[in-house]
C-alpha positions as CSV (number, residue, x, y, z in Angstrom):
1,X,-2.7,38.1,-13.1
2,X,-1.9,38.6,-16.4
3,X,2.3,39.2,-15.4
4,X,2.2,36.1,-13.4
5,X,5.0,33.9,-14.3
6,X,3.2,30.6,-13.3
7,X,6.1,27.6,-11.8
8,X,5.4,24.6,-13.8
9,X,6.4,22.5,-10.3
10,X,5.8,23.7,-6.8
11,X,6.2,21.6,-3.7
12,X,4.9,22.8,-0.5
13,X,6.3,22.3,2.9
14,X,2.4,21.9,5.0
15,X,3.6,23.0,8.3
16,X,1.5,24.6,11.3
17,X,-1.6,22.3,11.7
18,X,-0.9,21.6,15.6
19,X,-0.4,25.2,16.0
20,X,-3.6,26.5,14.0
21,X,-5.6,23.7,17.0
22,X,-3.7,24.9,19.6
23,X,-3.9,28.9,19.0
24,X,-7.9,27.7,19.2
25,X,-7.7,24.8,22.0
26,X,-8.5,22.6,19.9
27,X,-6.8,19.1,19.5
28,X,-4.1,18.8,17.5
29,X,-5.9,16.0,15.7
30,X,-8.7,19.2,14.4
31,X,-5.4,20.6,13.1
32,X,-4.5,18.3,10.6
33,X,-7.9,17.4,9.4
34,X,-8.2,21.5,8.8
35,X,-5.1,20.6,7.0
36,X,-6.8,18.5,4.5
37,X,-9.6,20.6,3.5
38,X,-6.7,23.3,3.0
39,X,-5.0,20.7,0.7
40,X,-7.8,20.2,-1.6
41,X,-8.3,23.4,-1.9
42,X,-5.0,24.2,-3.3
43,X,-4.7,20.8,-5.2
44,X,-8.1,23.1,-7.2
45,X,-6.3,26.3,-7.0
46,X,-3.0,24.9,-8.5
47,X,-4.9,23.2,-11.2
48,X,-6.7,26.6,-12.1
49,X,-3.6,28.1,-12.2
50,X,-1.9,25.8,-14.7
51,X,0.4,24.9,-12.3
52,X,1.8,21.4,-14.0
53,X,2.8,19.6,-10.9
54,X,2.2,19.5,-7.5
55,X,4.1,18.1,-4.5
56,X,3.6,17.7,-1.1
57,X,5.3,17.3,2.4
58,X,2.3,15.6,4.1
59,X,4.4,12.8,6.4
60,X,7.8,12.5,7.2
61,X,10.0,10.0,8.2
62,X,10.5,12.0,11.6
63,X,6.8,12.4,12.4
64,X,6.6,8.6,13.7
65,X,8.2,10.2,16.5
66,X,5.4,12.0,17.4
67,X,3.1,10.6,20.1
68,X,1.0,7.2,19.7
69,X,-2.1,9.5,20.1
70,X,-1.2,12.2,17.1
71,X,0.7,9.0,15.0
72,X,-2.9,7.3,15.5
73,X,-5.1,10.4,14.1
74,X,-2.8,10.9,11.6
75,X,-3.3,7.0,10.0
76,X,-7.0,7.6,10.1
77,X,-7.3,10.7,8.4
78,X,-4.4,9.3,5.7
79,X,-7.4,5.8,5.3
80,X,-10.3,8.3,5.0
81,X,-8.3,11.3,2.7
82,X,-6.7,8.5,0.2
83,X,-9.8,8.0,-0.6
84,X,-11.4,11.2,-0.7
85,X,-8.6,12.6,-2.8
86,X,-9.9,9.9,-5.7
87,X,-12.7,12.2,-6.1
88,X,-10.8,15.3,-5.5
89,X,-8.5,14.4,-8.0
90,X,-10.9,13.0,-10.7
91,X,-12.7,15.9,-10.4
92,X,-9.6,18.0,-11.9
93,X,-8.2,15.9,-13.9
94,X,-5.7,15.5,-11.4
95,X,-3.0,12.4,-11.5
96,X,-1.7,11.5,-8.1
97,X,1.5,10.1,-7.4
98,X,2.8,8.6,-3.8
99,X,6.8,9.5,-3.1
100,X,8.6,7.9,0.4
101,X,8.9,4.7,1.5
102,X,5.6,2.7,2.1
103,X,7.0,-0.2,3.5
104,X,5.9,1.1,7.1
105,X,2.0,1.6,6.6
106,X,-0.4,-0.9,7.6
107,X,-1.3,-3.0,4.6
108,X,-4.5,-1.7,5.0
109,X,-3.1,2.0,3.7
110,X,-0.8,0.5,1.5
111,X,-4.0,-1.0,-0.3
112,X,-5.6,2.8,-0.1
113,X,-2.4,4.6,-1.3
114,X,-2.7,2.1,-4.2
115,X,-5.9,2.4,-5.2
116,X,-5.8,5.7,-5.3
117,X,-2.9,6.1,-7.5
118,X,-4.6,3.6,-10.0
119,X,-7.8,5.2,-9.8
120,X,-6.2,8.4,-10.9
121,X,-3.1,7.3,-13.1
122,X,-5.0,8.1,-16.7
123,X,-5.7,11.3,-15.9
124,X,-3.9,14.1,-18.2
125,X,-3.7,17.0,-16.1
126,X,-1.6,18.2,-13.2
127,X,0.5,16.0,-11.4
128,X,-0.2,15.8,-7.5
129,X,2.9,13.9,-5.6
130,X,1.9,13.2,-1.8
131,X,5.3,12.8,0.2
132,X,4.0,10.5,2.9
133,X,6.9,8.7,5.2
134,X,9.5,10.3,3.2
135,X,12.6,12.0,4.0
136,X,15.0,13.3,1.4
137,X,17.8,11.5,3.6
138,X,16.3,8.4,3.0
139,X,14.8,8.8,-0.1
140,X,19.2,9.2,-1.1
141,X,20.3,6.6,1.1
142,X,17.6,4.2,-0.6
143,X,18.7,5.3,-4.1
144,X,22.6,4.6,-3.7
145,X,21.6,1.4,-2.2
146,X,19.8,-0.1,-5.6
147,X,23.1,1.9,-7.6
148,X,25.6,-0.4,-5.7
149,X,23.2,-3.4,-6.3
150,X,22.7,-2.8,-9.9
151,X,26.9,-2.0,-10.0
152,X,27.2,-5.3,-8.7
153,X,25.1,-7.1,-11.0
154,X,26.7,-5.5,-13.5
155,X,23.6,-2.9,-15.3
156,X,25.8,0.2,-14.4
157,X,29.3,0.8,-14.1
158,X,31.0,3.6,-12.2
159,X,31.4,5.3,-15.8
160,X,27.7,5.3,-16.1
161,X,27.5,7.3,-12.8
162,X,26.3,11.2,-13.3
163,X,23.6,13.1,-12.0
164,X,20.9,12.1,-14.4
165,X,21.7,8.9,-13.3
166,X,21.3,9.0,-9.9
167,X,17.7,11.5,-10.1
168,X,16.4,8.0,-12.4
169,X,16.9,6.3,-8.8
170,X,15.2,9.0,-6.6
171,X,11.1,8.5,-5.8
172,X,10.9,11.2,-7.8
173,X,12.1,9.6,-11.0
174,X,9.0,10.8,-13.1
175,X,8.4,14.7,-11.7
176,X,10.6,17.6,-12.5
177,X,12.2,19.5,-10.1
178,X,10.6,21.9,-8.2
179,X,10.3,25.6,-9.6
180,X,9.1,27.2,-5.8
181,X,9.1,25.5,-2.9
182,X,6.7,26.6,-0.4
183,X,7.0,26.8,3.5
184,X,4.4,27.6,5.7
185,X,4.4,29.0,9.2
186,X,7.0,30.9,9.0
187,X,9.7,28.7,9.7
188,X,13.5,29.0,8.2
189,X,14.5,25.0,7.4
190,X,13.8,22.3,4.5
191,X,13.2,19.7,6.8
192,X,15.0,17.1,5.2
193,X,12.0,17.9,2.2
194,X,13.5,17.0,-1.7
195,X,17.1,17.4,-0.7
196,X,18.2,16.4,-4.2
197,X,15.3,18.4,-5.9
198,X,15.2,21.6,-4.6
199,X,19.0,22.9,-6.1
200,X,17.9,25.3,-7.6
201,X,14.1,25.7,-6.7
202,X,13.1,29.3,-5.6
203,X,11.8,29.6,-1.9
204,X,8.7,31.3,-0.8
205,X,7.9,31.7,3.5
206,X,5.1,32.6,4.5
207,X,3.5,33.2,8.6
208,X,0.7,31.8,7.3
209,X,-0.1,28.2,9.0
210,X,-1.1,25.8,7.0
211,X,-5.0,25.3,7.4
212,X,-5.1,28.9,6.4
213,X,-3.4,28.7,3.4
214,X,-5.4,29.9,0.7
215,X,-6.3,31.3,-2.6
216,X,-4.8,34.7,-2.0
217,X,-1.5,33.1,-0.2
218,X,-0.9,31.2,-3.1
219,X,-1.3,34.0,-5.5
220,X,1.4,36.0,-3.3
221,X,3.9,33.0,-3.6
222,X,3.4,33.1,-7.1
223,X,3.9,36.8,-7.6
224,X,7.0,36.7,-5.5
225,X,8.5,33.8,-7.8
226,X,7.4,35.9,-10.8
227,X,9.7,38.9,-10.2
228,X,12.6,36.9,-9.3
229,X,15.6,36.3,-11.8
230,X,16.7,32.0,-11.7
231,X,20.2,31.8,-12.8
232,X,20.6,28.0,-11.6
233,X,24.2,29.0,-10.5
234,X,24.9,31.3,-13.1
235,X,25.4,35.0,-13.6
């Protein structure tokens, strides 16, 4: 423990809850909701850790093409988890952050999402960003759209353009890149997860699925990341 070199940002790809149900015959539905009690249990271990920021693939814009059955489990366990993450996050000091594009929720979880993120927002200690409908794809295409709308009302000029620039558009304004990105169950692909963000971010896969992610798999993600040399491009 003591050698660890501990990322001040990880963001974790949560893959493998319909697999964990079905490798038991369980409904996929038990998957995710073993999902969540895995993601509170590393929101506590990151915390320990002195990780400074947290984010989360929990949604994507592709899963709406899921079945109506999974979709509808899904919502309810998002209403009943936004708010069991206030005392979650509370608890640890924890401020939590929504990134993607709400606009699609019932008003109902839009309300939820909200309160959540109020209930939490003077908190002082890690960061915890919940990727919910998001896509990195979108999350872009939404940003250049406000750029050419703020070029044409004359805020920015094509001078003004640089990287910096267009990160101060992305959902992720406010968070810092991540250090490690995580990907559980084995699986070799982003999935359209913090396209812009994850330049330079070390990767870490593990077989693991992700209701079994634990303690232990987080301290070998770490220790991986520890004995790796970043050189963001460089030599």
């Amino acid at each position: 423990m003591e050698n660890l070199v501990i990322p001040k940002s990880i963001a974790i790809i949560l893959d493998g809850n319909g697999r964990w149900a079905e490798r038991r015959n369980l409904p996929r539905a038990m998957g995710h909701k073993a999902g969540c009690e895995a993601l509170e249990k590393t929101v506590e271990d990151c915390v320990r850790l002195g990780v400074e920021c947290l984010t989360v693939y929990a949604f994507s814009t592709e899963n709406w093409k899921r079945s109506a059955v999974e979709v509808s489990a899904l919502m309810k366990l998002l209403r009943f988890y936004m708010v069991k993450l206030i005392d979650v996050a509370n608890k640890n000091n924890v401020k939590a952050v929504m990134i993607g594009d709400e606009s699609r929720f019932d008003p109902d979880i839009r309300k939820g999402i909200q309160k959540l993120v109020d209930a939490t927002s003077k908190n002082t200690g890690m960061t915890f960003a919940f990727a919910i409908n998001y896509g990195g794809r979108d999350e872009i295409k939404r940003a250049i759209e406000h750029i050419v709308d703020d070029a044409a009302a004359g805020v920015i000029s094509k001078e003004n353009i640089n990287e910096e620039l267009i990160s101060s558009y992305l959902d992720t304004k406010n968070l810092p890149d991540p250090d490690l990105l995580i990907r559980t169950s084995g699986e070799l692909r982003v999935s359209n997860f913090l396209l812009w963000q994850i330049a330079y971010s070390e990767f870490y896969i593990t077989d693991t699925l992700w209701p079994d992610f634990d303690k232990d798999e987080l301290l070998k993600a770490v220790e991986s990341y520890s004995k790796r040399q970043r050189r963001f491009g460089g030599r």
